[in-house]
Structures are given as structure tokens and as C-alpha cells.
N, C-alpha and C positions, 0 to 999 in steps of 0.2 A: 504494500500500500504506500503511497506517496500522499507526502501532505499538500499545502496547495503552491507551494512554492516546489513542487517537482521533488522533493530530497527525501528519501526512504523514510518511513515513520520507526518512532522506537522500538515497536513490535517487527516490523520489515529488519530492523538492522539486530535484533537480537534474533533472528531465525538464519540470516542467513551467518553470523559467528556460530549460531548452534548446530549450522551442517555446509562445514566447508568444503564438505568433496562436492556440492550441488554447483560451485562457483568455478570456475574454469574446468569442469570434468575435462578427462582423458580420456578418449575412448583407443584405450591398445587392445590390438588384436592378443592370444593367447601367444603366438609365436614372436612377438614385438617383447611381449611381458617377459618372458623368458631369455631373449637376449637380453634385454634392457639388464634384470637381476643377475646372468652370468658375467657381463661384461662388470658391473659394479660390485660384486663378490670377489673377481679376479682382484679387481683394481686393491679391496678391499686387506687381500689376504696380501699383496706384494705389498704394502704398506705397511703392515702389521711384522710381517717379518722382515723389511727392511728396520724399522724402528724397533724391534726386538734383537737384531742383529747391531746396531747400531750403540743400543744401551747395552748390549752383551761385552761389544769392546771400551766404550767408557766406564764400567764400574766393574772388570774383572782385573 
């Protein structure tokens, strides 16, 4: 609902904080979904064991 100056009413703007995936959805395919989380698992794990590797030579 919009008040009369156009700008969401306080009921309009506390629904849409109450369901933020409604606001720019994403609509990925199954096979998009799956790359997207392998490539950012990879990224995920080479980071993790670079900075494991990393603190393993500054505190040994």
C-alpha cells in the first residue's frame, strides 16, 4: 500500500523486511544452483586451507 505521496506505508515496509527473498528473487535453474555452490565451496575450501596453511607457518 502506498500513502498519498507514493512512499510504501509502514505496514508495506514492514512486510517487505519480513520477506526479503520476495525483493529481487532469483530465479536459478537446478543446474545454475549447483554450479553456482560448487564453484563457491571450491573457492571456499582453497581459502581455508591457504589461511590454515598460512597460520600453520607463522605460529609453528
Amino acid at each position: 500500500m502506498l500513502d498519498a505521496a507514493g512512499r510504501p506505508t509502514a505496514s508495506r515496509a514492514v512486510e517487505l523486511q519480513a520477506r526479503p527473498s520476495e525483493v529481487g528473487r532469483l530465479t536459478l535453474t537446478v543446474k545454475q544452483t549447483l554450479q553456482t555452490w560448487t564453484v563457491l565451496e571450491t573457492v571456499l575450501s582453497v581459502v581455508s586451507f591457504a589461511v590454515a596453511g598460512l597460520l600453520f607457518v607463522l605460529l609453528a
